[in-house]
C-alpha positions as a printed Julia matrix, in Angstrom:
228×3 Matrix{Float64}:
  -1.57  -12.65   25.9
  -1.83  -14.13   22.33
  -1.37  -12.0    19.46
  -3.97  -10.6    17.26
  -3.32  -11.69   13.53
  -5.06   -9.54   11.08
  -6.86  -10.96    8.5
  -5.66  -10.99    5.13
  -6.49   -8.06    2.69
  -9.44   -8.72   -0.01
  -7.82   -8.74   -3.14
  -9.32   -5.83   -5.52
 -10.41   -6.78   -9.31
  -8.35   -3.68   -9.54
  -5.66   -5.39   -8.06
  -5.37   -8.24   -9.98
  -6.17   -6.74  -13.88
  -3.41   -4.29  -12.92
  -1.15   -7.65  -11.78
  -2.23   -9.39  -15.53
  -1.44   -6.33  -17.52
   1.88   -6.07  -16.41
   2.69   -9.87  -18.4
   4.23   -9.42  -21.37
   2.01   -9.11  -24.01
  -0.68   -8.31  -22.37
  -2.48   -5.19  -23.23
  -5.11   -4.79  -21.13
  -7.31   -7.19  -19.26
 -10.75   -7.28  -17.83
 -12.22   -9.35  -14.55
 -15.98  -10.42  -14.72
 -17.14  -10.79  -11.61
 -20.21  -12.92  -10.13
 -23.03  -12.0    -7.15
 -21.03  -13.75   -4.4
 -17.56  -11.57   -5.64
 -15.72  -14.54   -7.51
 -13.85  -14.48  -10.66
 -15.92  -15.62  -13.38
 -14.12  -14.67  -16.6
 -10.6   -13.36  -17.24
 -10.76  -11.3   -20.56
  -7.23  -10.42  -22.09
  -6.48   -8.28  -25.02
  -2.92   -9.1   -26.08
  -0.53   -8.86  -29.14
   0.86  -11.48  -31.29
   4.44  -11.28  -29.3
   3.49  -14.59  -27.33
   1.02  -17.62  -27.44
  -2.11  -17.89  -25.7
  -1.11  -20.8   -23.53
   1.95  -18.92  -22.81
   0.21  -15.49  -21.49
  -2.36  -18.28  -19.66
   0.03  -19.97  -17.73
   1.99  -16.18  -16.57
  -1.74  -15.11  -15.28
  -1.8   -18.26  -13.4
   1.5   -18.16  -11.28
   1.41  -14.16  -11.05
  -2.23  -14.27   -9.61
  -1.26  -17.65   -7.36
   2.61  -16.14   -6.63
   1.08  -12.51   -5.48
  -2.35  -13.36   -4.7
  -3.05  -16.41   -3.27
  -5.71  -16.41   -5.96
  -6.16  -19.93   -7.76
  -7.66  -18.93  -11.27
  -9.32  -21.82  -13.12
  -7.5   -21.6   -17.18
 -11.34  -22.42  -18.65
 -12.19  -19.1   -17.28
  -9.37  -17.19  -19.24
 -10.4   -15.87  -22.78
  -6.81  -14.39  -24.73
  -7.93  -12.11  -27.74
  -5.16  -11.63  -29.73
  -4.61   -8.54  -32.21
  -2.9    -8.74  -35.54
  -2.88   -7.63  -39.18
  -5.3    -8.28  -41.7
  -2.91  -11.54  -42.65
  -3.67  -13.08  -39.4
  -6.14  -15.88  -40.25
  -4.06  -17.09  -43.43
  -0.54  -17.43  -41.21
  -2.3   -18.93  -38.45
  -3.89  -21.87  -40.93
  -0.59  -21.82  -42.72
   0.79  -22.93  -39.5
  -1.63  -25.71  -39.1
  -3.93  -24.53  -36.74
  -7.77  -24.52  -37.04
  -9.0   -21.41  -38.63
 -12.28  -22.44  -38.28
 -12.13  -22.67  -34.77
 -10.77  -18.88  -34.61
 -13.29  -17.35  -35.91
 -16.12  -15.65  -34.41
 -19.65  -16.94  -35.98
 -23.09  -15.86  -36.81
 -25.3   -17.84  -34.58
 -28.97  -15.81  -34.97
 -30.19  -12.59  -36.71
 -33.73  -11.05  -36.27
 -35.44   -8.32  -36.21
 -38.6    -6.97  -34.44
 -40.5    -4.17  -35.2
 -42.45   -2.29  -32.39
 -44.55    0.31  -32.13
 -41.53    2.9   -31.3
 -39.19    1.78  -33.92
 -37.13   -1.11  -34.9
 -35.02   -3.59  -32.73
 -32.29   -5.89  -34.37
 -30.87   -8.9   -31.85
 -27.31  -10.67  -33.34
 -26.14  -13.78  -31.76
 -22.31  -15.02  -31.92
 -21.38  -18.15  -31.32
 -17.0   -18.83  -30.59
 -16.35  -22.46  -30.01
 -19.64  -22.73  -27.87
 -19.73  -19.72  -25.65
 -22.29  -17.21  -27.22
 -23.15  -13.56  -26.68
 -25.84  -11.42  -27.76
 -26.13   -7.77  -28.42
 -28.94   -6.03  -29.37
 -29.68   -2.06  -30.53
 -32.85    0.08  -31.02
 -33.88    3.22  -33.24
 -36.51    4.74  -35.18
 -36.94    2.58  -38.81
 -35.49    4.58  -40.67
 -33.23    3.39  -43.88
 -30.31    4.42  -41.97
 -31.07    2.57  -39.26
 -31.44   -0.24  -40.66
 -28.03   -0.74  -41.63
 -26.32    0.84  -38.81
 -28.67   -0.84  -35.93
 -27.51   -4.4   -37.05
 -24.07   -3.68  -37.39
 -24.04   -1.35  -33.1
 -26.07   -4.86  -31.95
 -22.82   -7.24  -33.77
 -20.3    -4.9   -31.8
 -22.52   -5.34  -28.69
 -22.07   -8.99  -29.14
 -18.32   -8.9   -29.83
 -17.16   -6.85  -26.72
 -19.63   -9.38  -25.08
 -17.22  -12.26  -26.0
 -13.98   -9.66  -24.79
 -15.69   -8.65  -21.97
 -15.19   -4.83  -22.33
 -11.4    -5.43  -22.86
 -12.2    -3.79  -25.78
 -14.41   -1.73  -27.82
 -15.58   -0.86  -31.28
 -17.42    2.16  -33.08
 -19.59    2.31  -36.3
 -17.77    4.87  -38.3
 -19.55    4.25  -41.82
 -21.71    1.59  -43.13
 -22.44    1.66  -47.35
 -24.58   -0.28  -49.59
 -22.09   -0.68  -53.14
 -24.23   -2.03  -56.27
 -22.46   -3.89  -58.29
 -23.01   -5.62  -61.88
 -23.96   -9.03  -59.89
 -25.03   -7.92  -56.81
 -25.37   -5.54  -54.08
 -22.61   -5.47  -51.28
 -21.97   -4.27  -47.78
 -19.33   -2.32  -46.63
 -18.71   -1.25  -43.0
 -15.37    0.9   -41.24
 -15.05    0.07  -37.57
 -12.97    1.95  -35.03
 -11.16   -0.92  -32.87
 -10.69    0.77  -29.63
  -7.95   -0.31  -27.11
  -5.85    0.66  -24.58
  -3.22    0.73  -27.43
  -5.16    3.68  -29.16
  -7.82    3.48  -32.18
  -7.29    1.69  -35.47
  -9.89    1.87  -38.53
 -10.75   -1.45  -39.73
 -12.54   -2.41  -42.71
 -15.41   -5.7   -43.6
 -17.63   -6.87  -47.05
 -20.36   -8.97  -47.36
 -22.6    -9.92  -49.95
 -26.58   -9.22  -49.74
 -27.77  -12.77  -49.67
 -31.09  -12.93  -48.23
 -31.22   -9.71  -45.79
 -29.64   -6.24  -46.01
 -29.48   -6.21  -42.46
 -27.38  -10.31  -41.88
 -24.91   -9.06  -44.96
 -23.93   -6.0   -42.09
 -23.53   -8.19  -39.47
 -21.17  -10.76  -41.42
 -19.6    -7.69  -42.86
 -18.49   -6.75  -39.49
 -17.8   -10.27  -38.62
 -15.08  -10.21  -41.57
 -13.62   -6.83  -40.18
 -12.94   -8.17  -36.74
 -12.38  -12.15  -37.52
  -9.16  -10.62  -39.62
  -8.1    -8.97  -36.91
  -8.44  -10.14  -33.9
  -8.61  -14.03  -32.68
  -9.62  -15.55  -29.53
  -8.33  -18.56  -27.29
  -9.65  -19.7   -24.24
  -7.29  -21.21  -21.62
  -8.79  -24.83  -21.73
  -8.3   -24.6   -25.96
C-alpha cells in the first residue's frame, strides 16, 4: 500500500512578514496581497544600517531558503528611515536625490453639498498613490484635510508599514509671504517620532500643506524598490 504524502502547508502572509522582519535592518514589513492570494507588493520599513539591495537580496533567499516562495525584487519597496541630513549625504555620495524623493503629482479639491473633499496624488519614480479626506469647510479643515489626504497617499506608497498623524498644521505670515508649517507623528514599530515640514503659499493654501508635508517625510524617510 503506497503512502499518503501530505500536501505542503500554505504559507501565511503572517508567516513570511514575520520571516522578513527578522533580516537585519529590517523593522517591520508589510505583504500586499492580490484576489487569487499572491504576493503583490513587499513593503519594508528599515534603518540606515544596510543598503536596499542588500536587505532585497536577504528577503529573497530567506523567503526561497524557508519558503519555497520565489519573490519577484520589482515587487519589493525598502523605505529607509534617517535623520533630517539624509537627502544631503545620500547626494553627497553620488546618488540621485531626485529620484528619492516622493513628488506632488495632482492636487484638487471638490466641494459638495456635505462639505469639502481634497484628493493628493504622489508620484515615486512612476508608481503613484492617492489619498483622499473629507470634512465640513471649515477654515480648519481646509488646512488639515489636505495635509490627512498627503499621509493617505504616503502610507499608500509604504503599504501600511507605516503610519503618520497630523499633530498641528499653522499658517506663519511673514514680511514676504505667508508660509506653511505642519508637525507629523511618524509612527512605526520602532515607536513615534515628531517630524517637522515648510512650504511657501504659492498659488493655494491647501498645495503649500501638502508639499509642506512632502518636505517633512522626503527628509526623513527614502524609498528603493528592488528593480532600482
Amino acid at each position: 500500500m503506497e503512502d499518503k504524502i501530505d500536501p505542503k502547508p500554505i504559507v501565511t502572509s503572517s508567516e513570511l512578514e514575520n520571516t522578513i522582519r527578522q533580516i537585519r535592518g529590517v523593522s517591520t514589513a508589510r505583504l500586499i496581497l492580490g484576489s487569487d492570494g499572491a504576493i503583490e507588493e513587499v513593503h519594508v520599513l528599515a534603518t540606515q544600517e544596510r543598503s536596499p539591495k542588500q536587505i532585497v537580496r536577504d528577503i529573497e533567499s530567506a523567503c526561497m531558503v524557508r519558503f519555497g516562495v520565489r519573490l519577484d525584487r520589482r515587487k519589493i519597496s525598502v523605505a529607509r528611515v534617517s535623520g533630517d541630513e539624509s537627502l544631503e549625504k545620500l547626494g553627497a555620495s553620488g546618488v540621485d536625490v531626485a529620484q528619492k524623493r516622493i513628488e506632488l503629482e495632482r492636487f484638487r479639491s471638490s466641494f459638495e453639498s456635505d462639505g469639502i473633499k481634497f484628493y493628493v496624488d504622489l508620484n515615486h519614480n512612476g508608481r503613484v498613490a492617492r489619498g483622499y479626506d473629507f470634512g465640513p469647510p471649515t477654515a480648519d479643515n481646509k488646512l488639515r484635510l489636505p495635509a490627512s489626504a498627503t499621509a493617505h497617499a504616503i502610507e499608500g506608497l509604504l503599504g501600511g508599514a507605516c503610519s503618520f498623524v497630523l499633530e498641528d498644521v499653522q499658517l506663519i505670515q511673514m514680511r514676504r509671504g505667508t508660509a506653511v508649517i505642519v508637525l507629523v507623528s511618524f509612527i512605526s514599530p520602532g515607536g513615534e517620532e515628531p517630524i517637522s515640514g515648510v512650504a511657501l503659499v504659492r498659488r493655494d493654501e491647501g498645495e503649500a500643506v501638502v508639499r509642506a508635508v512632502l518636505h517633512a517625510i522626503n527628509r526623513h524617510i527614502t524609498i528603493t524598490y528592488g528593480d532600482d
